[in-house]
N, C-alpha and C positions, 0 to 999 in steps of 0.2 A: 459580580454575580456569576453565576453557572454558564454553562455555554448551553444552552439550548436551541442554538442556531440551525438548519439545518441548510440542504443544499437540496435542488426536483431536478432527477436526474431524466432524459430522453422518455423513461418509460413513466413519466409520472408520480414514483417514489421521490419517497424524499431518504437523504441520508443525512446522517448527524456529522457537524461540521468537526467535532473532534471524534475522536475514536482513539480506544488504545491497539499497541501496537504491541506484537508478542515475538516476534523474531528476537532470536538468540535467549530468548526467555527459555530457562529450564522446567519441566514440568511440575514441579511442586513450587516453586517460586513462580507459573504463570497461574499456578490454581490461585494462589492468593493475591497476585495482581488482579487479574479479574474477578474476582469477589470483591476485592477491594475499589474496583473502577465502577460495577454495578451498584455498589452502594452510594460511590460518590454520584452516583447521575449518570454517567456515562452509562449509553446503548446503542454505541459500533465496538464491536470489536470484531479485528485483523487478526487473522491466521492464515495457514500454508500446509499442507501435507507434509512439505520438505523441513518444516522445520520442529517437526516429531510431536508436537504438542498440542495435538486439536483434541484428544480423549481430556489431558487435563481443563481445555478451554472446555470443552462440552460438561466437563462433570459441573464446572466450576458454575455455569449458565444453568443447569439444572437446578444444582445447590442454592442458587442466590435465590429462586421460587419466582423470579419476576415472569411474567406472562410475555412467551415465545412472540406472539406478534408486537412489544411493543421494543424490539430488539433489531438490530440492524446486523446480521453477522456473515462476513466477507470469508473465504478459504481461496486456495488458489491448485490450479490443477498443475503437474508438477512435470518438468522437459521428457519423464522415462514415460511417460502416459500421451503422447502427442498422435500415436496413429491411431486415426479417427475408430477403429474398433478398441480400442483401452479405453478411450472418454469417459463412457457413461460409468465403467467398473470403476472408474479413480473418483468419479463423482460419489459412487455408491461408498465407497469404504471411506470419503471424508464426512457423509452423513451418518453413518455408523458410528464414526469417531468421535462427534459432536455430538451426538442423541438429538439429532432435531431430523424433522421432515421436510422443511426446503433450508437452501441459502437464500438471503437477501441479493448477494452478487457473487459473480463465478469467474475466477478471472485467469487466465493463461499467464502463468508466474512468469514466461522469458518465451523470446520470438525462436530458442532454437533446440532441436530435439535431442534428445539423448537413445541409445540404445535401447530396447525395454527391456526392465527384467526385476530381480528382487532391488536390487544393488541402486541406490539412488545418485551414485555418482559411478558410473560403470567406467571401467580402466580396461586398455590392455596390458599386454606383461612390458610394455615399457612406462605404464603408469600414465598414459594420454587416456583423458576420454574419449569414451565410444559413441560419435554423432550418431546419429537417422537420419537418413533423406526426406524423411515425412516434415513438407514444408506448411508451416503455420497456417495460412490459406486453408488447409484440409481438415487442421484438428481447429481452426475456429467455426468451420461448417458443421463438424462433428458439433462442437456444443451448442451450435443453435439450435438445434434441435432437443435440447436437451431444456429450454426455455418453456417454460408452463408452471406445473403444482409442485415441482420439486427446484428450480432454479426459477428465480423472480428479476434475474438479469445477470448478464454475462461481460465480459470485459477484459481488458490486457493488460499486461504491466511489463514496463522496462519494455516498450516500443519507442523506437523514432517519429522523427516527421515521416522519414522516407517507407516506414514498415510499415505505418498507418493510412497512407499515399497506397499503398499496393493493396491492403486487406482493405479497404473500401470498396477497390473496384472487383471483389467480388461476395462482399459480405451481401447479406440478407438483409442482417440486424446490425446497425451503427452499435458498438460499443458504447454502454451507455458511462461505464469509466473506464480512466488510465491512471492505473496506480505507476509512477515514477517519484526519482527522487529529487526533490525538490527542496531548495532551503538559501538563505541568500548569498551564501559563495557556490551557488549553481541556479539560478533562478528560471532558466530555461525558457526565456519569453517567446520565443520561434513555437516551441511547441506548445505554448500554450493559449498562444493564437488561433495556433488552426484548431486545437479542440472546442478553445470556444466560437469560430466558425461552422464549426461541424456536429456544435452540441455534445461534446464530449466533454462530462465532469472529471475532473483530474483529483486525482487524491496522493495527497505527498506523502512519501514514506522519509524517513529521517528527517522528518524537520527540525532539528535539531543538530543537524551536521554530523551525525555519525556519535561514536565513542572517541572515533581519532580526531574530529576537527575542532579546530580552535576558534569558531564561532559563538561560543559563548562566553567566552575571553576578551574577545574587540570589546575595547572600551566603549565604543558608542553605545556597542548593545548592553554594555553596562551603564554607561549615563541617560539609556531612554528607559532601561528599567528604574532606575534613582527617581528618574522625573513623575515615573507613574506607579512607584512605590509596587514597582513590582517586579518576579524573578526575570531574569534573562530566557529561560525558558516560555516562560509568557508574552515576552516579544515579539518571540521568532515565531511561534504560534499565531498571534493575531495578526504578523506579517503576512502568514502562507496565508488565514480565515481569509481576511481583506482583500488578498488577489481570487475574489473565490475559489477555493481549493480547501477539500476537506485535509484534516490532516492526522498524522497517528503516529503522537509519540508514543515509544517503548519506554516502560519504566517498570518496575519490581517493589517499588519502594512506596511504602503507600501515601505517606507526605506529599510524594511529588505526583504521584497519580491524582491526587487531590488539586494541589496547586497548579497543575496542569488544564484541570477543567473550568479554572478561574477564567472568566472575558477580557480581556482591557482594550479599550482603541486608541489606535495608535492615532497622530493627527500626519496632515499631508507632508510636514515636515519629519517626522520621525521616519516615515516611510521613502523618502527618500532620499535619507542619511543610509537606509537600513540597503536599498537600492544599490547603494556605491560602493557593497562589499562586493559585487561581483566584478569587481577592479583589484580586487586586495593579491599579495600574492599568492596567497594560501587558498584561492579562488578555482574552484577543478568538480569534477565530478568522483565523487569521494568513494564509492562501490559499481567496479568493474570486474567480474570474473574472467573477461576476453583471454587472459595471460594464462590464466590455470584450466580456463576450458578447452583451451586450445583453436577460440572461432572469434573472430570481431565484431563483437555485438554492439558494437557503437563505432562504424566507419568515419564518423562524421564529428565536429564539436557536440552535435546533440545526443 
């Protein structure tokens, strides 16, 4: 059956347990994924500023004629836009982008700043980039206020325990999500502890393990697909559904945008086979920019 699941986040919304996901999607290949994803059922879809394709997501949401409220659609505000006077203008040109009048959720794409300016990865002339001292704290005040008729909820991604430990004790508004990367050679149980102590809905990005990882290769996750007659990618999905956590695979392809939105339940044995990959050696956190950004955005195993 379809996933029609969904997840009621801090604010009462509810969000759809799958969602597609469009990073590193090119803008004519994401216009037809999501045509393609809105046909199949699917109504989350994930976007970003940074990742140049919200004009073809937006045409693509227009084109399909489905009616704006009955749509879940996420963007995210981007590291060059963090001092609390950029906020609202970075909000404004991703709703221009999209042709809609609110987002569903508004999420601060990374806990660290960048330089402002045109340039979305700013260099000096030794090719480092260029921080801000404008600390996360400031641009998450910035966008609560920004919470009303044009934002219907706000939220972070790629936080720790420890960065969500610090923006609590001066937040307003709990984050009502955390987009991180989640998937079972990184399952992140620490952090997803405290969110659901704190009422924070977590939303996995990669669930799937990336392009580079070999989790869809374990054999296991291939004999608990055999047993339920179904893809390896529908596994690893009903794995992240099951620990409540929405999730949002990327795909292009519209077979698998399809079989993607397919349900299966896993039983307590499957998922605890599926558990024991975060033992395997190929077990890590598979997208860290810390190296190229020049800042340690993950001090810690989380």
């Amino acid at each position: 059956m379809s996933s029609g699941r969904a997840f009621k986040l801090n604010t009462n919304a509810l969000i759809p347990a799958v969602g597609l996901g469009t990073w590193q999607s090119k803008p004519k290949e994401v216009y037809d994924a999501v045509l393609a994803a809105l046909k199949a059922g699917y109504r989350h879809i994930d976007t970003a500023y940074v990742y140049r394709n919200e004009e073809a997501v937006g045409k693509a949401i227009k084109d399909s004629g489905i009616p704006r409220e009955e749509l879940f659609i996420t963007t995210k505000l981007w590291n060059t836009s963090h001092r609390p006077d950029t906020v609202e203008a970075a909000l404004e040109t991703s709703l221009k982008n999209l042709q809609v009048d609110y987002l569903d959720l508004y999420l601060m794409h990374w806990s660290v700043s960048f330089k402002p300016g045109k340039s979305l990865m700013p260099r000096d002339a030794d090719k480092k980039v260029l921080l801000d001292s404008t600390d996360f704290t400031e641009t998450y005040a910035a966008m609560e206020k920004l919470v009303g008729s044009r934002v219907r909820a706000i939220g972070v991604s790629n936080f720790t325990v420890a960065n969500l430990e610090k923006l609590l004790k001066s937040a307003k508004i709990v984050p009502a999500v955390l987009q991180v990367e989640l998937h079972p050679y990184f399952p992140q149980w620490e952090l997803l502890e405290f969110c659901e102590k704190h009422n924070i809905h977590v939303t996995a990005y990669s669930p799937l393990g990336s392009t580079s990882s070999p989790v869809m290769q374990e054999q296991l996750v291939i004999d608990i697909a055999d047993k339920h007659k179904a893809t390896t990618a529908q596994v690893l999905l009903a794995w992240g559904v099951q620990r409540s956590c929405s999730v949002i695979p990327k795909s292009v392809t519209p077979s698998r945008i399809v079989s993607n939105f397919q349900d299966i339940a896993l039983d307590k044995e499957d998922v605890e086979r599926l558990n024991s990959l975060a033992n395997s050696p190929y077990a890590q956190r598979l997208l860290d920019p810390s190296s190229v950004w020049g800042v340690e955005l993950f001090p810690s195993k989380l």
